[in-house]
MOPAC internal coordinates of N, CA, C and O (Angstrom, degrees):
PM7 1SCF
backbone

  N    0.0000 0     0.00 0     0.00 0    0    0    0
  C    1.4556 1     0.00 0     0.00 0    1    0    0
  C    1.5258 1   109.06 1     0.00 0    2    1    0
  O    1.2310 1   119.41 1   -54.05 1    3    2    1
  N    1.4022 1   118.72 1   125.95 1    3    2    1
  C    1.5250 1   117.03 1   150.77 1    5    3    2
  C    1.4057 1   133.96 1   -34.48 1    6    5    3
  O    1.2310 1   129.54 1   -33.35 1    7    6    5
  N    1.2647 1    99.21 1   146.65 1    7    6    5
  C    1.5221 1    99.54 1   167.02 1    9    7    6
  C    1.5766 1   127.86 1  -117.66 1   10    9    7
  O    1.2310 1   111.68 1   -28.22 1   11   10    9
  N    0.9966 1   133.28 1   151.78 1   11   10    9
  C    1.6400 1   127.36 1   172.50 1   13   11   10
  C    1.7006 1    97.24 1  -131.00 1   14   13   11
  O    1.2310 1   131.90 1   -23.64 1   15   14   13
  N    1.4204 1    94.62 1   156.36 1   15   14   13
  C    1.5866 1   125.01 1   152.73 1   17   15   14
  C    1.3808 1   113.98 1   -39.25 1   18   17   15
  O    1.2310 1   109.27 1   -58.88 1   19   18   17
  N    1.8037 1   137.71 1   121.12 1   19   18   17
  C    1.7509 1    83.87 1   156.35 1   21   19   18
  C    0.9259 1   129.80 1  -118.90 1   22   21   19
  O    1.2310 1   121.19 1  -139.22 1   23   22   21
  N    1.3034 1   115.34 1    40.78 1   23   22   21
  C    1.4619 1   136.49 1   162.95 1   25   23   22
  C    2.0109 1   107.28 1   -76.07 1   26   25   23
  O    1.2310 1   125.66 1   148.44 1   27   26   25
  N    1.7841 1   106.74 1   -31.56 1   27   26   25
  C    1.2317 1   111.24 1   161.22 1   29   27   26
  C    1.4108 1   119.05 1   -73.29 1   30   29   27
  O    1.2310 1   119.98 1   127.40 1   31   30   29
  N    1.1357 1   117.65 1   -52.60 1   31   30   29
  C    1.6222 1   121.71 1   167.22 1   33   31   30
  C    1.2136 1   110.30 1   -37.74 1   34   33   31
  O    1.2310 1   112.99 1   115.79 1   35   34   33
  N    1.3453 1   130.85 1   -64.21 1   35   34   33
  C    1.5815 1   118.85 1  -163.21 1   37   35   34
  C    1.7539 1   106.25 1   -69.46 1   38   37   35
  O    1.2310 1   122.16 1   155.47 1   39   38   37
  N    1.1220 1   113.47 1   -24.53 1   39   38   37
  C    1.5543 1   119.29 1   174.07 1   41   39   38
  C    1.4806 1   100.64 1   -55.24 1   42   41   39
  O    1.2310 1   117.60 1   109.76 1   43   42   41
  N    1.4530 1   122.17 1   -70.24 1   43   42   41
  C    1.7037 1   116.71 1   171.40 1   45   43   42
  C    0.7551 1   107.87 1   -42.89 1   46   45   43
  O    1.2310 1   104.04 1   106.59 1   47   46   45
  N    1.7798 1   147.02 1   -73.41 1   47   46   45
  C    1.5335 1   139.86 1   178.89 1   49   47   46
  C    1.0813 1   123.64 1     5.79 1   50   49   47
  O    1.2310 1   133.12 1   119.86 1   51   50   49
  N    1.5483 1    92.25 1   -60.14 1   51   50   49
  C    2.0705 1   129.67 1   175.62 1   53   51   50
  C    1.2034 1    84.85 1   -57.28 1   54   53   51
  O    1.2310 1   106.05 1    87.38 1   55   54   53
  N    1.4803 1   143.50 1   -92.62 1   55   54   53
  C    1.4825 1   141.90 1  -111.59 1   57   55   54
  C    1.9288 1    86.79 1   -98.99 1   58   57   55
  O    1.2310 1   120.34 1   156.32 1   59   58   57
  N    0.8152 1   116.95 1   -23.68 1   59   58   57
  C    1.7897 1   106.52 1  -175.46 1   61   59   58
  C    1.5756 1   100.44 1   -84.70 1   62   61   59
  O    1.2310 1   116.45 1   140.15 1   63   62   61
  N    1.4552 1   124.35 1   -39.85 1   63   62   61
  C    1.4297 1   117.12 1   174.90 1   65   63   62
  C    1.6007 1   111.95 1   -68.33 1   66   65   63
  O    1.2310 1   122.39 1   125.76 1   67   66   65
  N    1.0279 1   113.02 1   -54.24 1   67   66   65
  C    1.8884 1   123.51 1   171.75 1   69   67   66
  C    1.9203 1   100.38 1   -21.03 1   70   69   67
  O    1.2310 1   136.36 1   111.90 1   71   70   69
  N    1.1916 1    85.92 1   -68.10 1   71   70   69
  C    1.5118 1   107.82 1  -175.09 1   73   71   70
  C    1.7593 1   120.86 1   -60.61 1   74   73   71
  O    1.2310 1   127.93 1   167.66 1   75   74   73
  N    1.6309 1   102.34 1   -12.34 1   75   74   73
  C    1.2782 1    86.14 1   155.01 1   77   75   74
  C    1.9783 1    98.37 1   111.13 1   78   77   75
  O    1.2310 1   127.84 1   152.61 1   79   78   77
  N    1.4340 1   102.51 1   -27.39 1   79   78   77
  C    1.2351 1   125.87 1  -142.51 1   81   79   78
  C    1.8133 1    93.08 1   -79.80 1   82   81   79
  O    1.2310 1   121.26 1    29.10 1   83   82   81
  N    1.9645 1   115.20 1  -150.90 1   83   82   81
  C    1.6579 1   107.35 1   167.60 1   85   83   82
  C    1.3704 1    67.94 1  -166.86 1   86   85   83
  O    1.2310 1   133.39 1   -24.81 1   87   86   85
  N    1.8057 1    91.72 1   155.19 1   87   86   85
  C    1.6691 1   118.06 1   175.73 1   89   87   86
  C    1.7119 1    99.98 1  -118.80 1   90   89   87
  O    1.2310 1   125.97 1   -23.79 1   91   90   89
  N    1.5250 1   106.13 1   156.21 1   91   90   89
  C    1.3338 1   116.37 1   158.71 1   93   91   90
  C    1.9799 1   107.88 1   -77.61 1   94   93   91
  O    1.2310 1   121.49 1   -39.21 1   95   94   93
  N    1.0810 1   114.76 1   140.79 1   95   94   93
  C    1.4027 1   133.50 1   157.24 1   97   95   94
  C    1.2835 1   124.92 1  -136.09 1   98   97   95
  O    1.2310 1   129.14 1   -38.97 1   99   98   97
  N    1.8363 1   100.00 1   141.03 1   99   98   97
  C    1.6374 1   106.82 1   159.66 1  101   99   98
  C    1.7354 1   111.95 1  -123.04 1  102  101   99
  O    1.2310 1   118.08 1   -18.14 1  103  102  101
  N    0.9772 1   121.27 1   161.86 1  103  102  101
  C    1.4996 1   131.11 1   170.63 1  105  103  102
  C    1.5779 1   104.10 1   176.22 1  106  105  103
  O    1.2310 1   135.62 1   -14.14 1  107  106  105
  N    0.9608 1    87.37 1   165.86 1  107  106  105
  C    1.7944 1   123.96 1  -174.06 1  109  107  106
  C    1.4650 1   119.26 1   -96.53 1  110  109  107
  O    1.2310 1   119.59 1   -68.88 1  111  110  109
  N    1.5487 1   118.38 1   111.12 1  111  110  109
  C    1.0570 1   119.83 1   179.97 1  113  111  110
  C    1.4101 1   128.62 1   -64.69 1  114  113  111
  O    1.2310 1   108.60 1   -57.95 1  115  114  113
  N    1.2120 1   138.93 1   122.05 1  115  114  113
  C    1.8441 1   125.59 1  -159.36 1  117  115  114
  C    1.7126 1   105.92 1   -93.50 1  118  117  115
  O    1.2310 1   135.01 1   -63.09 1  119  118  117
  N    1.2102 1    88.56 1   116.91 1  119  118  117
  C    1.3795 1   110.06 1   161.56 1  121  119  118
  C    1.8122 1   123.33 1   -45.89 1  122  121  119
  O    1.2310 1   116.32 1  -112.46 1  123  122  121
  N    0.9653 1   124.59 1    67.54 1  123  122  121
  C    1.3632 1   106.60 1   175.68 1  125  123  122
  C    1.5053 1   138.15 1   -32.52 1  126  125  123
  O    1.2310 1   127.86 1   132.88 1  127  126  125
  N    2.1119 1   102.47 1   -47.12 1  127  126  125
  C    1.4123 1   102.05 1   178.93 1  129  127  126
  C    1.1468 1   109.31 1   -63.58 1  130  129  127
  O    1.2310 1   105.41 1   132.23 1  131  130  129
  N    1.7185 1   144.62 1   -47.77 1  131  130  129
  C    1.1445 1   129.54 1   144.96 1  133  131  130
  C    1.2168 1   157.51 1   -23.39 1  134  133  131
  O    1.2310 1   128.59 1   143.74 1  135  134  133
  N    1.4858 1   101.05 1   -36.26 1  135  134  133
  C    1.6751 1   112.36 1  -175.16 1  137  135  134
  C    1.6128 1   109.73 1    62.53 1  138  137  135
  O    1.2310 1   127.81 1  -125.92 1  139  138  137
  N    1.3285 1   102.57 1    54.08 1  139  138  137
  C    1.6495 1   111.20 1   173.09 1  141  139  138
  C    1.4448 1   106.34 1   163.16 1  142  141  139
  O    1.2310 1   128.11 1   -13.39 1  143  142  141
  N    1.7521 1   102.00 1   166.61 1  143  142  141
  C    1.1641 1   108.98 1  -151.63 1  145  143  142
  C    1.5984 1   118.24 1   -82.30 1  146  145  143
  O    1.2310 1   121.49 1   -23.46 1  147  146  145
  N    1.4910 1   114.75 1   156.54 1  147  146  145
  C    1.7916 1   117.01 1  -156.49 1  149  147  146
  C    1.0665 1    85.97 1  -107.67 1  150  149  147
  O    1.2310 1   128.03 1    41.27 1  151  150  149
  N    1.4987 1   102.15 1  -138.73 1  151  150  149
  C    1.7715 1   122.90 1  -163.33 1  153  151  150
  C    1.5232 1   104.50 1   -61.02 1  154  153  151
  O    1.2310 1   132.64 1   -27.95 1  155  154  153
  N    1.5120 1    93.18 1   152.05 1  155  154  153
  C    1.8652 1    90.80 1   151.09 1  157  155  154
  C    0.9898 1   113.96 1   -78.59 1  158  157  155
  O    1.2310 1   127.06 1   -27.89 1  159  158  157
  N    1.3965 1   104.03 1   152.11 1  159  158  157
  C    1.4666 1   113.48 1   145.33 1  161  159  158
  C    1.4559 1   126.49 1  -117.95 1  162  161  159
  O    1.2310 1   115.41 1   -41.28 1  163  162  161
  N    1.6385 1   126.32 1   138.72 1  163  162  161
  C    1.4618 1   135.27 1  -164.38 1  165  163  162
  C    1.6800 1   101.16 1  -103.40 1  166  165  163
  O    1.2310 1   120.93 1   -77.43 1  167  166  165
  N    0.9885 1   115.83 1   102.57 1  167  166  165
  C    1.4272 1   112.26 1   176.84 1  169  167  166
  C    1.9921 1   112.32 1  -106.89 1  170  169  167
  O    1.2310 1   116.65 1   -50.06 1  171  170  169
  N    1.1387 1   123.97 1   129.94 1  171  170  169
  C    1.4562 1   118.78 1  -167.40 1  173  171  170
  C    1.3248 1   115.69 1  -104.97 1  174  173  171
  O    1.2310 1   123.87 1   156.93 1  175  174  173
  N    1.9419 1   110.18 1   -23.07 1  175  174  173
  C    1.8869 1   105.04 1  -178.94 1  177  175  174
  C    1.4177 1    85.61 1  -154.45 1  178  177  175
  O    1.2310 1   119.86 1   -92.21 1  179  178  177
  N    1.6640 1   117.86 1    87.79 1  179  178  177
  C    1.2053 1   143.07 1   122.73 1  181  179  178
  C    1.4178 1   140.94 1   -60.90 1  182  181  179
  O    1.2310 1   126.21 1   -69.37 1  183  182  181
  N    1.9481 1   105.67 1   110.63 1  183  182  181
  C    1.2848 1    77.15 1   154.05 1  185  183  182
  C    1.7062 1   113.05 1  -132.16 1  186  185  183
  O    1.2310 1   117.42 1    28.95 1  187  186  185
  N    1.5652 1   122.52 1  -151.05 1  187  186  185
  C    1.3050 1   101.27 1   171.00 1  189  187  186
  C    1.2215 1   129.00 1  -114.31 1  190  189  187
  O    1.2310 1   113.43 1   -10.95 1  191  190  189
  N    1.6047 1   130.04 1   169.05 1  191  190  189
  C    1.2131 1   108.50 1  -149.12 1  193  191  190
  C    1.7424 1    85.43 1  -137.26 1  194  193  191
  O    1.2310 1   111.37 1   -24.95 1  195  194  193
  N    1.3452 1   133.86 1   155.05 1  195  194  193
  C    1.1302 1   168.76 1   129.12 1  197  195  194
  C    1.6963 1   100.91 1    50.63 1  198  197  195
  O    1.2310 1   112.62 1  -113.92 1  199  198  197
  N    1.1655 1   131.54 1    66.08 1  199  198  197
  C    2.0270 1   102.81 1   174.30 1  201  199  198
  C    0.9877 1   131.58 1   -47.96 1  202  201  199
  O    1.2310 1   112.88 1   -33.06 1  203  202  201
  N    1.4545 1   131.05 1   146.94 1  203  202  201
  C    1.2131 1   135.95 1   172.98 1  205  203  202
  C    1.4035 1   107.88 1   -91.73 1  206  205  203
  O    1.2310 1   115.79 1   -19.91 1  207  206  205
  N    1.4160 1   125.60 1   160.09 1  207  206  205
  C    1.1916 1   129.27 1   175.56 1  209  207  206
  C    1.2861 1   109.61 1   -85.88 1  210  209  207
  O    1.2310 1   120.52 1   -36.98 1  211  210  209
  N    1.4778 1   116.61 1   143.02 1  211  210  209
  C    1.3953 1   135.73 1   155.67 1  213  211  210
  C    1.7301 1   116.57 1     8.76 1  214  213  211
  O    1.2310 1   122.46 1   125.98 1  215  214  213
  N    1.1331 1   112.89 1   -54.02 1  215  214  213
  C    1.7034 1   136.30 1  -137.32 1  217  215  214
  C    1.5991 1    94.96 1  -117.84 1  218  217  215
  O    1.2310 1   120.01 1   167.64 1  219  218  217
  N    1.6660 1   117.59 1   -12.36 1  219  218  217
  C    1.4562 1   135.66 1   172.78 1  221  219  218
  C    1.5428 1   101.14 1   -94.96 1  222  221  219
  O    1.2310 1   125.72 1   121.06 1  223  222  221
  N    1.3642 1   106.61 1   -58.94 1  223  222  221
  C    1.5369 1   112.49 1  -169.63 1  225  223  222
  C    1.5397 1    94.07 1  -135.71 1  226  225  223
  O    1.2310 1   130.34 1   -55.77 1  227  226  225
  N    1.8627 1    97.65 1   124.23 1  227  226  225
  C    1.3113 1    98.17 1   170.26 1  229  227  226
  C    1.5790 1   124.83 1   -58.88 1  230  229  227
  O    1.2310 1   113.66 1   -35.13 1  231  230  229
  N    1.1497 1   129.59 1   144.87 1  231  230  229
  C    1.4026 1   119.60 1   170.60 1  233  231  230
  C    1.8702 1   123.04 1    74.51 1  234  233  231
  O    1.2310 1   124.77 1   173.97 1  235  234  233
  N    1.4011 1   108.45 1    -6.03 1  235  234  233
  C    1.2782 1   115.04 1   165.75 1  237  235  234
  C    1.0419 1   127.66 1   -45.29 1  238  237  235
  O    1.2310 1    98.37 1   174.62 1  239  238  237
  N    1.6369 1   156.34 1    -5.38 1  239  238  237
  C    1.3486 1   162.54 1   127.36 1  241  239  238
  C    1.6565 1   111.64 1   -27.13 1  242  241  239
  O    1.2310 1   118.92 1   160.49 1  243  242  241
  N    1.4497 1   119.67 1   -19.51 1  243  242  241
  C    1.4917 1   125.77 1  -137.82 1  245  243  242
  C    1.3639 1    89.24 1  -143.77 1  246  245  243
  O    1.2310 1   113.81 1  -167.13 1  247  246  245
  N    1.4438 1   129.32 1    12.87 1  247  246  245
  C    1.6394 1   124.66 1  -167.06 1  249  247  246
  C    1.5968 1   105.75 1  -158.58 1  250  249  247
  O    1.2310 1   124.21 1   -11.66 1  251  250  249
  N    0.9066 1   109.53 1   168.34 1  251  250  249
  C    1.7912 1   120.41 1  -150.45 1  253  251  250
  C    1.4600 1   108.98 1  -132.18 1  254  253  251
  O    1.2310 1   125.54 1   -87.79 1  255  254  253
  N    1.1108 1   106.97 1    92.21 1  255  254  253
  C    2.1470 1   111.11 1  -169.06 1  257  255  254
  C    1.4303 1    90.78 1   -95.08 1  258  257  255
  O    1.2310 1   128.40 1   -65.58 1  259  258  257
  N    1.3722 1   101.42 1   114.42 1  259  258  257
  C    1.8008 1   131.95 1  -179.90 1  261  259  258
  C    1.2748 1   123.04 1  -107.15 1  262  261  259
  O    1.2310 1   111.64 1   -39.48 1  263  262  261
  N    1.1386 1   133.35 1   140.52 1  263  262  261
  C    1.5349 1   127.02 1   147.92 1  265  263  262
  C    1.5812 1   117.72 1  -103.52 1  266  265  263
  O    1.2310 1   122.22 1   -36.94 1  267  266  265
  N    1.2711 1   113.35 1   143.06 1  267  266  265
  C    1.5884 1   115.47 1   179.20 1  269  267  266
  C    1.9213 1    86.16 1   -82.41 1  270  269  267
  O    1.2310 1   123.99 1   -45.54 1  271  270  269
  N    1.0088 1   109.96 1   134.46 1  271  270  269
  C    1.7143 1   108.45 1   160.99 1  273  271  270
  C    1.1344 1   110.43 1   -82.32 1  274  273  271
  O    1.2310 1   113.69 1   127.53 1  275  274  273
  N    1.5781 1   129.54 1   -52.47 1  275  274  273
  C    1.4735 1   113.20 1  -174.92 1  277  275  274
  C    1.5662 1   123.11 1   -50.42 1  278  277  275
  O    1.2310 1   126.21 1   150.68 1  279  278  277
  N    1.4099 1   105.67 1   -29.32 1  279  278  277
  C    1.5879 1   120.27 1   174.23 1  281  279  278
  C    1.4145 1   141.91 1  -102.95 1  282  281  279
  O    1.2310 1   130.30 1   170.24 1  283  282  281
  N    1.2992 1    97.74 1    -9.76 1  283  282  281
  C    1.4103 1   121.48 1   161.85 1  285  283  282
  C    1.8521 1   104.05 1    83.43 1  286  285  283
  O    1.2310 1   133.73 1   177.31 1  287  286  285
  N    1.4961 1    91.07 1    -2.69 1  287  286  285
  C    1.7795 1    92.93 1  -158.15 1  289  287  286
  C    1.9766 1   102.06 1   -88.26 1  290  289  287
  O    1.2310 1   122.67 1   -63.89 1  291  290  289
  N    1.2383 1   112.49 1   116.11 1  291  290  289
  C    1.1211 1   123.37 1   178.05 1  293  291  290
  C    1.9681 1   116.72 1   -75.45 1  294  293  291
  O    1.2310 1   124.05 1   -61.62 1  295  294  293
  N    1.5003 1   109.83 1   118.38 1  295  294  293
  C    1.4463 1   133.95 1   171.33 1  297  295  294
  C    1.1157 1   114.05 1  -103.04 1  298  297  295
  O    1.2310 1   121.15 1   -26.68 1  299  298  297
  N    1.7623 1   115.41 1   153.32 1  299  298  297
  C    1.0650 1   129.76 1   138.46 1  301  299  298
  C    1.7065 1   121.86 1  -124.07 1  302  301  299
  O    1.2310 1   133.29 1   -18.26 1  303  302  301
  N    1.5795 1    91.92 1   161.74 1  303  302  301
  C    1.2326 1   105.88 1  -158.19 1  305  303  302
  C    1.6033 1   103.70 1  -139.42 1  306  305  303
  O    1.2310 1   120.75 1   -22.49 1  307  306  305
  N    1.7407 1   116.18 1   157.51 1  307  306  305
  C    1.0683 1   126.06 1  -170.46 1  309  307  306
  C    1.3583 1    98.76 1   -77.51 1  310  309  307
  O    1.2310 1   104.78 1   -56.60 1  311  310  309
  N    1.9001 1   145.74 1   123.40 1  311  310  309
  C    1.5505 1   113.42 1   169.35 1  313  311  310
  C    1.5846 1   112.16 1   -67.57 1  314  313  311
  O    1.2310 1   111.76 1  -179.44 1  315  314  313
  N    1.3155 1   133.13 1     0.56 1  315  314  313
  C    1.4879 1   141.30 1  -161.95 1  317  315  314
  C    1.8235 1    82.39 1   -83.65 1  318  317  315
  O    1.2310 1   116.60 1   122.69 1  319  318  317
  N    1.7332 1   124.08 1   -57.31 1  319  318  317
  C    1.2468 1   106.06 1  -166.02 1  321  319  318
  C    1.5753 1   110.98 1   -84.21 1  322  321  319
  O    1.2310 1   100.62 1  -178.29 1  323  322  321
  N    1.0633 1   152.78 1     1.71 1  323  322  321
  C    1.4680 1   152.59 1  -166.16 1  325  323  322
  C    1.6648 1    93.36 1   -76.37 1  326  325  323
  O    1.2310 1   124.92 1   -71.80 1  327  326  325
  N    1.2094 1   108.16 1   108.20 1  327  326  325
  C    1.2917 1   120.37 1   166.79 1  329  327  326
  C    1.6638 1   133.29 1   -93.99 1  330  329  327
  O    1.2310 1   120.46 1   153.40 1  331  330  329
  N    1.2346 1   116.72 1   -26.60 1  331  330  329
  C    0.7967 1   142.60 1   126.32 1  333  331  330
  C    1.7141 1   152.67 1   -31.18 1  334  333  331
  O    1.2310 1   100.11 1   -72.92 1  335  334  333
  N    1.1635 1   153.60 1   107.08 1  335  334  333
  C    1.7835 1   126.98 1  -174.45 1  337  335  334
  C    1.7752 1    85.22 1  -154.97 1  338  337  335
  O    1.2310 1   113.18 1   -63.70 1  339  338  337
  N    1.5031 1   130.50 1   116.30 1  339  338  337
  C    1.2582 1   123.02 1   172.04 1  341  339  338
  C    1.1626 1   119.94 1    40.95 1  342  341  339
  O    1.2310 1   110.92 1  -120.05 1  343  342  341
  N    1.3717 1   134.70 1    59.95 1  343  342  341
  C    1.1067 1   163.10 1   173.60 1  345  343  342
  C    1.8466 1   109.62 1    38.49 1  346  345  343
  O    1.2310 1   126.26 1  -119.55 1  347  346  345
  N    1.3811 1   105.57 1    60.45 1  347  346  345
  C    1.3879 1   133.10 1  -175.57 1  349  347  346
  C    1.1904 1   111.08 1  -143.40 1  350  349  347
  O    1.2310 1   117.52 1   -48.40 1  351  350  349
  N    1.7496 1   122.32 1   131.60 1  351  350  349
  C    1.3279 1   121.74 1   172.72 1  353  351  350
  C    1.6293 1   122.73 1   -50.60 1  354  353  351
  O    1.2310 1   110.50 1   -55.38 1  355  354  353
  N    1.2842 1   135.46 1   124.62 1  355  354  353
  C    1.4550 1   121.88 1   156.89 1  357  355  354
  C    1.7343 1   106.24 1   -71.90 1  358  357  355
  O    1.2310 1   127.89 1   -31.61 1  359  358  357
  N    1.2201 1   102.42 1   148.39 1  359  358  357
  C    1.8207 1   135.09 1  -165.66 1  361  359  358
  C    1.8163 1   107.21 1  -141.59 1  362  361  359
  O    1.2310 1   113.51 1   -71.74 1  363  362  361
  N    1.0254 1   129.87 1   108.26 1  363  362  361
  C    1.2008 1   137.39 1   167.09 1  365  363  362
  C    1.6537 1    94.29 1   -68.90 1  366  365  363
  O    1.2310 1   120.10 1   180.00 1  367  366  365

């Protein structure tokens, strides 16, 4: 399996949603009572949707506002847990 950046990945995110386009994603939902990361999640036609500011959503600089297309149902996600980006490892 490949690998990417995902500081490069979320840059495509940008340029494949811009464009109109949808990405495959995986990442891990974070457990709070734990303090670490839960289930996966398999997402197949992502793209991204609108950030909120800081002062809207704490910590939004550090998180990934998505829409599933097949489902219409809008997520967010940590970009630290997305392991996953178009069927390529994410690598800090």
């Amino acid at each position: 399996m490949n690998s990417i950046d995902l500081y490069i990945a979320v840059a495509r995110m940008k340029e494949i949603t811009k464009a109109g386009g949808t990405f495959s994603l995986k990442f891990r939902k974070y457990d709070r009572q734990r303090g670490r990361g839960g289930d996966l999640v398999c997402l197949k036609a992502v793209r991204l949707r609108k950030k909120p500011t800081d002062e809207q959503v704490q910590h939004a600089d550090h998180k990934l506002f998505i829409v599933d297309t097949e489902t219409g149902e809008a997520r967010t996600c940590w970009q630290i847990l997305v392991v996953e980006f178009e069927g390529m490892k994410t690598i800090l």
